[in-house]
VOGUTI-210932 format. One line per 10 residues: their letters; for each residue x, y, z of N, C-alpha, C. Coordinates in pm, whole numbers. Atoms other than C-alpha are relative to their C-alpha. Layout:
REM residues N
a	X Y Z X Y Z X Y Z | ...
This chain:
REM residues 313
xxxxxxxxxx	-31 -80 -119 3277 11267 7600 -95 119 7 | 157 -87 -41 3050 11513 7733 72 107 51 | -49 -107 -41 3184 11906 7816 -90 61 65 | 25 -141 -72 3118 12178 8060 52 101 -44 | -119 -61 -8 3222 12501 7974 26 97 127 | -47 -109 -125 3437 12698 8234 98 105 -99 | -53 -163 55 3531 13064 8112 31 -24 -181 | -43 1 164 3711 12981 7779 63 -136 -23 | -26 157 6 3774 12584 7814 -122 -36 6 | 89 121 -1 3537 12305 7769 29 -87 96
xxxxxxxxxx	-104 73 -118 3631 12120 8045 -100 -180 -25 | 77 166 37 3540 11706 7965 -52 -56 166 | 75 59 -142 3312 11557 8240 52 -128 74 | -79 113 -56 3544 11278 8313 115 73 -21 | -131 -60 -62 3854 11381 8441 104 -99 -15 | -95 102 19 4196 11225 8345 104 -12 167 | -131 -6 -115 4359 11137 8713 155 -46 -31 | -144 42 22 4725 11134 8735 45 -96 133 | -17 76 -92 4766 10959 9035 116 -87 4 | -88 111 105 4883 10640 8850 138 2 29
xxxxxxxxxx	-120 -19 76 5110 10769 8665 125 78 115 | -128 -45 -101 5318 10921 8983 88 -133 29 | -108 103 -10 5475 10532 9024 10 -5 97 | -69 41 -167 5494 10559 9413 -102 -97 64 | 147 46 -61 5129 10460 9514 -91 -134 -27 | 87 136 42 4972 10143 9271 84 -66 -44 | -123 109 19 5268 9914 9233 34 77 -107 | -58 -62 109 5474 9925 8939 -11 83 -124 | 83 -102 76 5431 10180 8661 93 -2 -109 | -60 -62 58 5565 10232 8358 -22 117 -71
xxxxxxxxxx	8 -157 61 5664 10611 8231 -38 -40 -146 | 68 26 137 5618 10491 7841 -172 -11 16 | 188 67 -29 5261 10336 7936 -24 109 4 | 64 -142 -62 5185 10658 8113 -23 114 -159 | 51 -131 125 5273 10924 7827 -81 -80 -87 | 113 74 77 5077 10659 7595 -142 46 24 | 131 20 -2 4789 10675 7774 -39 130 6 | 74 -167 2 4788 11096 7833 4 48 -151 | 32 7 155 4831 11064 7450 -90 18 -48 | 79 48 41 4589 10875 7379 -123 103 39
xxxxxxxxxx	83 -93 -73 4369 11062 7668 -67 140 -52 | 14 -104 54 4399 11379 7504 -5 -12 -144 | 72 42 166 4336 11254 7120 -76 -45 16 | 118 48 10 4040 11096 7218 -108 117 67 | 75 -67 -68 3887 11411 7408 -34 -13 154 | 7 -76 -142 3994 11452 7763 44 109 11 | -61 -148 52 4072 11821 7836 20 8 162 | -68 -40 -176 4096 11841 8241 61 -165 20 | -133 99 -58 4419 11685 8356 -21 7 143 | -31 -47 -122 4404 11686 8724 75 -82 74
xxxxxxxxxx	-173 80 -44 4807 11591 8895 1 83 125 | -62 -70 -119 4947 11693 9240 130 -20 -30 | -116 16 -51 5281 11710 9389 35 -125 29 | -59 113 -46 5279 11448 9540 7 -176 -32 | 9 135 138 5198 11182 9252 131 12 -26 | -74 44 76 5530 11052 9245 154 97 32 | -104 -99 -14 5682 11348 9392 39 118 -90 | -62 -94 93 5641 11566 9108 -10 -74 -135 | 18 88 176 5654 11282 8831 -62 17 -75 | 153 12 42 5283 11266 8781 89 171 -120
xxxxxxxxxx	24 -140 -2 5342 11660 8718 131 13 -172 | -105 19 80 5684 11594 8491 -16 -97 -121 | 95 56 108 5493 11364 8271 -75 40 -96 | 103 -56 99 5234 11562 8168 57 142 -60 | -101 -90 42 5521 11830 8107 42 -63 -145 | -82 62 61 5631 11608 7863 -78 -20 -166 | 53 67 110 5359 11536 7627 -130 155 -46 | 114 -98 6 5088 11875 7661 34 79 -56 | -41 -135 52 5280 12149 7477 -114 62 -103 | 95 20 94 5070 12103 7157 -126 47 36
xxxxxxxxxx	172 -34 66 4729 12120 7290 -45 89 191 | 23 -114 -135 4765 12386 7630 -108 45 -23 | 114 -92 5 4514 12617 7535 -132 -84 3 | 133 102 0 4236 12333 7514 14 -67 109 | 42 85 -96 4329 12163 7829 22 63 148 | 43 -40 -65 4210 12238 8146 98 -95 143 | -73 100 -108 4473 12126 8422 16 57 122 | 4 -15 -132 4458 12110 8796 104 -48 27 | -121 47 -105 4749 12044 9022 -16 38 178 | 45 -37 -125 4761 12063 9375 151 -2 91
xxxxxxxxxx	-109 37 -117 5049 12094 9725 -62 43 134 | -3 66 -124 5038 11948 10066 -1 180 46 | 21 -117 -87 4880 12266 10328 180 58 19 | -165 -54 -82 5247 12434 10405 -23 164 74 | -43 -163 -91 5358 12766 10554 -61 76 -110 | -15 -84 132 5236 13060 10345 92 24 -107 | -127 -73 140 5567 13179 10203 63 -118 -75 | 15 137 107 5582 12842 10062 -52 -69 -104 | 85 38 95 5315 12828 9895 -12 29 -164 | -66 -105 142 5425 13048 9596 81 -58 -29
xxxxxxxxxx	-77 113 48 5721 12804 9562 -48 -133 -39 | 56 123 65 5500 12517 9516 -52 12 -98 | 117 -64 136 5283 12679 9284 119 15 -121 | -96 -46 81 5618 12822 9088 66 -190 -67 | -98 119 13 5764 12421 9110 -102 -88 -82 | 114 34 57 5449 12310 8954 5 19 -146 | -32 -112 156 5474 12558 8632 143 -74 -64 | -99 35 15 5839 12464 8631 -25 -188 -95 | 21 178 69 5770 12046 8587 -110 36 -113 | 89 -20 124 5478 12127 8348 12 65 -97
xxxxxxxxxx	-52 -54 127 5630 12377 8129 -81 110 -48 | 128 -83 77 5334 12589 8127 25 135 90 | 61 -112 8 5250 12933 8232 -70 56 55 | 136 -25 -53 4938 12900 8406 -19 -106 23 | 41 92 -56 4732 12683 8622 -160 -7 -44 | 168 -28 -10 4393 12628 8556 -101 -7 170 | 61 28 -142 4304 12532 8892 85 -70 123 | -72 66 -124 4501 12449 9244 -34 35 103 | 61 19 -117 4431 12329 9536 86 8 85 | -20 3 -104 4534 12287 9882 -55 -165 1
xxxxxxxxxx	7 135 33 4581 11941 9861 -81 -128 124 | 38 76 -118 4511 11777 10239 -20 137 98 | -11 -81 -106 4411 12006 10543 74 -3 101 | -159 46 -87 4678 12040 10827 -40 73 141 | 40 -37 -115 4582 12057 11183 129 76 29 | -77 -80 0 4903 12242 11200 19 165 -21 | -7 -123 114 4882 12538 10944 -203 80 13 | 100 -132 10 4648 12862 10986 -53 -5 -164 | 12 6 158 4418 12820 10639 -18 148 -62 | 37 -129 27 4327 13189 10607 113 65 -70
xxxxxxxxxx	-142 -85 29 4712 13323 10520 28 -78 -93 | 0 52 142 4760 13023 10272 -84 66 -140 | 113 -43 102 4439 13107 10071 6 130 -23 | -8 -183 62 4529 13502 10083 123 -32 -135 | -68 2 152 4841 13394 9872 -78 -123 -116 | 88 94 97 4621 13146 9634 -89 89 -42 | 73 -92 44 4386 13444 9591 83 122 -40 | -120 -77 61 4709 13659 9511 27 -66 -146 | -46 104 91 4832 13416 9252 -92 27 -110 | 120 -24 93 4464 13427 9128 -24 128 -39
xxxxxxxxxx	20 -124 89 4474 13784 9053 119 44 -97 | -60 6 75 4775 13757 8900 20 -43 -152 | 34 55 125 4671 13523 8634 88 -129 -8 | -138 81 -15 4955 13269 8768 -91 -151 -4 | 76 140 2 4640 13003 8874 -114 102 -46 | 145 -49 39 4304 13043 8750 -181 18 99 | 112 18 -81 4091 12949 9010 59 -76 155 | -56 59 -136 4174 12804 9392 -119 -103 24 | 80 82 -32 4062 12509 9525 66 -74 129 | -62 102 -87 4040 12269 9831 -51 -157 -41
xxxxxxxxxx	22 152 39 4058 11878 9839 7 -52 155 | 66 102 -108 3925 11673 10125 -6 81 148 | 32 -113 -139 3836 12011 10358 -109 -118 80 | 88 -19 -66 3587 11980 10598 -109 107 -29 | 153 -121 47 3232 12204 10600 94 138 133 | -61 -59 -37 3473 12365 10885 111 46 -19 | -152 -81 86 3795 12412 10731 -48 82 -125 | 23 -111 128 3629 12562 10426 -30 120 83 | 66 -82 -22 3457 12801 10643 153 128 67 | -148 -87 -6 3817 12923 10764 89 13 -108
xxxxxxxxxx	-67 -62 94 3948 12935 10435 -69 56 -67 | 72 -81 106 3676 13135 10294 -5 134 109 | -53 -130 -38 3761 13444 10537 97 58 -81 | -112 -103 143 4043 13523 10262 -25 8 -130 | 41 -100 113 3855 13528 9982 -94 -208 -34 | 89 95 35 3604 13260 9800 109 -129 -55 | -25 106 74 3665 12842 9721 -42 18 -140 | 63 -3 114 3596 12807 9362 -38 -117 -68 | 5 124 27 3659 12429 9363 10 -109 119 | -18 89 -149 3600 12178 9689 39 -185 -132
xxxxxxxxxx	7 162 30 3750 11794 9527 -21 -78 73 | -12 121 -114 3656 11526 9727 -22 -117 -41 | 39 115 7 3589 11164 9751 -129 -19 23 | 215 9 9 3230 11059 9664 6 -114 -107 | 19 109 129 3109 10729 9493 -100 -30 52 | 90 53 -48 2876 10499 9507 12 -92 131 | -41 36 -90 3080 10336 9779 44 124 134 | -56 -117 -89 3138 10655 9994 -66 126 -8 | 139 -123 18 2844 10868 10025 35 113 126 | -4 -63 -90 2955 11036 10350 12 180 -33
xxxxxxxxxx	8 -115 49 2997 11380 10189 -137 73 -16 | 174 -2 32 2601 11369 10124 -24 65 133 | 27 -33 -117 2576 11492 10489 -18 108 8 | -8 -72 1 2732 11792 10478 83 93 -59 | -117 -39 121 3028 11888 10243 -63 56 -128 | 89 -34 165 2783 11840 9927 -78 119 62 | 109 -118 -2 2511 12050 10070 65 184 5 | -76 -131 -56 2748 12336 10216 49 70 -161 | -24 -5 125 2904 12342 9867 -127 91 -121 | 124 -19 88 2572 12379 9711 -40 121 24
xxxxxxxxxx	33 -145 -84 2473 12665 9923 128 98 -66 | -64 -136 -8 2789 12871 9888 55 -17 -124 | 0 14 162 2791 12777 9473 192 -22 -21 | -124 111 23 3153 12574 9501 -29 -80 -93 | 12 99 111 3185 12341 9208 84 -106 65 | -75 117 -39 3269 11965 9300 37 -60 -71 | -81 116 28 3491 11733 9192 29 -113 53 | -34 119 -59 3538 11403 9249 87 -100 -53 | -127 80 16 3821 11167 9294 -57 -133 28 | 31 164 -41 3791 10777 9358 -115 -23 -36
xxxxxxxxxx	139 56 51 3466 10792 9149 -30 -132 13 | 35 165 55 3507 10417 9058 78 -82 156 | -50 73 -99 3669 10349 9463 84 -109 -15 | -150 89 3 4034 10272 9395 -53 -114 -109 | 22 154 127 3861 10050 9064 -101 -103 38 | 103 110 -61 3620 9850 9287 -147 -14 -117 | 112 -65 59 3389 10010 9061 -31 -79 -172 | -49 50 162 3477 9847 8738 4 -150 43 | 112 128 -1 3342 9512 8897 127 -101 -11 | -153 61 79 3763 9372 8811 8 -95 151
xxxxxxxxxx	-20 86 -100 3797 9228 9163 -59 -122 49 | 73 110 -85 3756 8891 9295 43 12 160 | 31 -75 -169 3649 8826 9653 150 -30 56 | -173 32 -81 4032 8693 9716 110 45 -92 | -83 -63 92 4289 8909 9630 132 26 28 | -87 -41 -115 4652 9009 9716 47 143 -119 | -115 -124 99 4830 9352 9585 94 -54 60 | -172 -41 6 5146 9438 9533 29 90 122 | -36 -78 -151 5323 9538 9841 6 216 -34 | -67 -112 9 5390 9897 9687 -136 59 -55
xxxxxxxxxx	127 -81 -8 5002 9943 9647 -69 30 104 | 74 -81 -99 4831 10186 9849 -132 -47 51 | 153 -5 -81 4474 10061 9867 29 -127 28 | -11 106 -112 4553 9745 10083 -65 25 119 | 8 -75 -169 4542 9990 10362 -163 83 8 | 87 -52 -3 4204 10141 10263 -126 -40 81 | 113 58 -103 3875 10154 10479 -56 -149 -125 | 85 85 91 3726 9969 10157 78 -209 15 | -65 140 3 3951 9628 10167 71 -47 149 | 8 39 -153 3887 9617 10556 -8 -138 46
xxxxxxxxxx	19 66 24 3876 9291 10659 -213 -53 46 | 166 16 -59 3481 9342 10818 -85 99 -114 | 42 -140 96 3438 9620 10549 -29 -115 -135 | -22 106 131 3522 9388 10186 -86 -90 17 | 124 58 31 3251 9145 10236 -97 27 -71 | 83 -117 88 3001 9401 10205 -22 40 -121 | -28 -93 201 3093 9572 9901 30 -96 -87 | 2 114 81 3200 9262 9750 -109 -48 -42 | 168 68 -24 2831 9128 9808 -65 142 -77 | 12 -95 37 2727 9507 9714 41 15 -165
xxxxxxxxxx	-15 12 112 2913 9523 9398 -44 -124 -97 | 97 77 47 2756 9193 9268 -120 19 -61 | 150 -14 -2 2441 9279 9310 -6 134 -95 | -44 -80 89 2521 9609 9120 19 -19 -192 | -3 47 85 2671 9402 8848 -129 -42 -66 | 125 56 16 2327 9253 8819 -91 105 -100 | 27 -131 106 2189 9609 8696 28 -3 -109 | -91 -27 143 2477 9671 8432 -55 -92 -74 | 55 87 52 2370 9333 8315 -106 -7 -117 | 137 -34 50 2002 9423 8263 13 122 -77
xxxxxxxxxx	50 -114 111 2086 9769 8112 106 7 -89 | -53 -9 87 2354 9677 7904 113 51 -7 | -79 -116 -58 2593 9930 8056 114 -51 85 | -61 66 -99 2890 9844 8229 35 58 111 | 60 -44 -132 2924 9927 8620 122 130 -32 | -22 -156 -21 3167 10168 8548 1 139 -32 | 124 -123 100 2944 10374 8305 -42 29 106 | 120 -42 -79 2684 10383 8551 51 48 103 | -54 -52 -42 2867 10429 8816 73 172 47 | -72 -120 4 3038 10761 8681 -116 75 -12
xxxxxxxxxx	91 -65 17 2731 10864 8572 -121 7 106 | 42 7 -162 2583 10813 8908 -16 165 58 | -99 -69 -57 2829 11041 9042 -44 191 -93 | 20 -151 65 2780 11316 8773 -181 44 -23 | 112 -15 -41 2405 11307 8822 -38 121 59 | 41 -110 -49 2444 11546 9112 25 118 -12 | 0 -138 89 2385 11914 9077 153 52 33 | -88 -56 32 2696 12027 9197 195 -68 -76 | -101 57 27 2963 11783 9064 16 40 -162 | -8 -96 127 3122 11962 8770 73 -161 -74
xxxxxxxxxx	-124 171 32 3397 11596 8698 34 -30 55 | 38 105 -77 3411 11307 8788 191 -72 -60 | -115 22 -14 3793 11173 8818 12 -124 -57 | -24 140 -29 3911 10870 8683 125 -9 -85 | -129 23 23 4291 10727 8619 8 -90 -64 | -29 129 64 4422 10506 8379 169 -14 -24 | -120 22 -8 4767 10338 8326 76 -21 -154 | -27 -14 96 4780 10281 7973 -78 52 -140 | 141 -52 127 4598 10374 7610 -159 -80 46 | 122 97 -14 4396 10067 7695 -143 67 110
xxxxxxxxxx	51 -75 -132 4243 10224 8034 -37 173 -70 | 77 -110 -27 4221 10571 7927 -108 23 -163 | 107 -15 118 3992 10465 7572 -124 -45 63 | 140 33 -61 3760 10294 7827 -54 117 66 | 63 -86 -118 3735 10611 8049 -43 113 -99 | 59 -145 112 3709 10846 7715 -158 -62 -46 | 100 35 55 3377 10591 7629 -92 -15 159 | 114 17 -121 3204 10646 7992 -116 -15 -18 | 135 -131 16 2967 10853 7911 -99 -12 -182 | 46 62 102 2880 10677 7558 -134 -62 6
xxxxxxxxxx	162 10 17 2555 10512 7658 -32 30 142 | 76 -43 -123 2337 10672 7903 -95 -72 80 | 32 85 -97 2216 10514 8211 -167 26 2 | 151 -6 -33 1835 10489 8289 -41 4 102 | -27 -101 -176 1702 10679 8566 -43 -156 71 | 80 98 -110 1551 10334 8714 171 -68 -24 | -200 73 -80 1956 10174 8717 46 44 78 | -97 -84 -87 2079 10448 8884 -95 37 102 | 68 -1 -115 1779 10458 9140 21 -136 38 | -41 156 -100 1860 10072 9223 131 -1 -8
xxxxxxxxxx	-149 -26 -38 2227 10155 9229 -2 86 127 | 21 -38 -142 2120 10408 9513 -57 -73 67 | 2 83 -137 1942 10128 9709 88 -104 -32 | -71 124 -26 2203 9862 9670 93 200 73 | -98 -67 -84 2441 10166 9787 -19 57 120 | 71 -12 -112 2208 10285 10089 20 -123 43 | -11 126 -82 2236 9943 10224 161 5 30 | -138 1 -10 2617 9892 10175 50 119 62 | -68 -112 -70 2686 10242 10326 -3 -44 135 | 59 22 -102 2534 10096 10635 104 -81 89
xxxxxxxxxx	-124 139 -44 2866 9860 10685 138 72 -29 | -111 -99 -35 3133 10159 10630 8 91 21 | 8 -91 -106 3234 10338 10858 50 139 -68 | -21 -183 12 3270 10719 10837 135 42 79 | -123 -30 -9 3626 10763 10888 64 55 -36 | -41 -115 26 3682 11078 10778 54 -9 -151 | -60 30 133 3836 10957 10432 41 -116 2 | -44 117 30 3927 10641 10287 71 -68 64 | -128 46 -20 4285 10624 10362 14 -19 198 | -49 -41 -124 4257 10695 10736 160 89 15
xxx	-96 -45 3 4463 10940 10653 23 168 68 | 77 -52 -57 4455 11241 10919 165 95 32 | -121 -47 -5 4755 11488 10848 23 156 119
């Protein structure tokens, strides 16, 4: 595993998502599996946890309550809640602490943006909080280059997360650059695109009714060809360098200058010893320049739909 450090943590360059482990979103789950694998996760050298609210409703969040007491001071955990009212926001943050058991946040976000909700009066209490010592740092997840610019009238981002892979470059436009400019640190979620990435899928598939990415732009029915044909050809690389796609892949991803970690979820020990050995053999700049033209082509066939999910709160 490979560290950054931020202030007085090491923060590991692969990121343990909780996602998963919330049980509402990728079919069935089990809670044993789960603490197993944040076990395991964290004895093998992951140190940023990053859980929301809404993994599970809180589960995700009540999980990792369950098993982190021991090694707090070494791990670096994000959480996040859904845009709300201001005077709400201090209760989410408080309900957060509460399921986790801890003290402190290392980092929270503002989870989705809300054509509803004024962002400027949220982010004054998130920059309250932050001088308190309650979170450590504020962050948004799947802004806009315009919603940041209205939540940075109340005081500075410190963390933009978004979606970025080798399947979902649309951020490259203008999110990454803006970022870059106003020295935001990125994060990224769906590194490996909902697993596509890890090469596991055949071209005919069915989930489980109680999984989420059915509905995704990626397993479109004019979209999934593509990337199917795309990831192949990909495979082809790993092949030649020995590496498997979702080494390269991550290491793709953490390539660029401002992506601090790179997200990825697992369900049991099994899953999170592969994601603690990402970063074990290093990619060669000529893989990961023909991983950008097989992914320049394939971008060319999905659409820019604001996020994955078509999800537009």
């Amino acid at each position: 595993m490979d560290y950054i450090r931020w202030g007085d943590k090491e923060v590991s360059r692969v990121g343990f998502g909780t996602w998963v482990i919330g049980g509402n979103d990728w079919g069935l789950q089990s809670d044993s599996d789960s603490i197993d694998a944040l076990r395991e996760g964290m004895k093998l050298g992951f140190t940023h946890i990053d859980t929301a609210q809404a993994y599970g409703h809180g589960h995700a969040e009540e999980l990792i309550g369950k098993v982190i007491s021991k090694h707090r001071e070494k791990l670096f955990i994000a959480s996040k809640t859904v845009c709300r009212p201001p005077h709400k926001i201090e209760q989410a943050v408080q309900l957060s602490l509460k399921r986790m058991k801890i003290d402190y946040i290392d980092l929270y976000y503002i989870h989705w943006p809300s054509s509803r909700i004024e962002y400027a009066p949220v982010m004054e209490i998130l920059q309250k909080l932050k001088r308190q010592g309650i979170i450590r740092a504020v962050g948004v997840c799947n802004f806009s280059v315009g919603q940041m610019i209205d939540c940075m009238r109340a005081g500075p981002i410190d963390v933009h997360q978004l979606c970025y892979s080798l399947l979902w470059r649309w951020p490259e436009r203008d999110v990454l650059p803006y970022c870059k400019e106003n020295r935001i640190i990125t994060i990224t979620y769906s590194t490996l695109a909902q697993g596509i990435l890890t090469g596991k899928f055949p071209y005919d598939f069915v989930f489980d009714k109680a999984d989420h990415r059915r509905s995704t732009v990626f397993f479109e029915p004019d979209v999934w060809p593509h990337v199917y044909h795309a990831v192949s050809e990909m495979q082809k690389v790993t092949q030649h360098e020995g590496v498997s796609l979702a080494s390269l892949a991550v290491q793709w991803v953490l390539q660029k200058e401002t992506v601090l970690s790179a997200l990825a979820g697992a369900r049991n020990p099994l899953q999170a010893r592969q994601n603690v050995s990402l970063l074990d053999s290093k990619a060669s700049d000529s893989a990961l320049k023909q991983l950008t033209e097989i992914s320049d082509d394939v971008m060319k066939h999905i659409p820019d739909s604001g996020n994955i999910f078509r999800y537009y709160p």
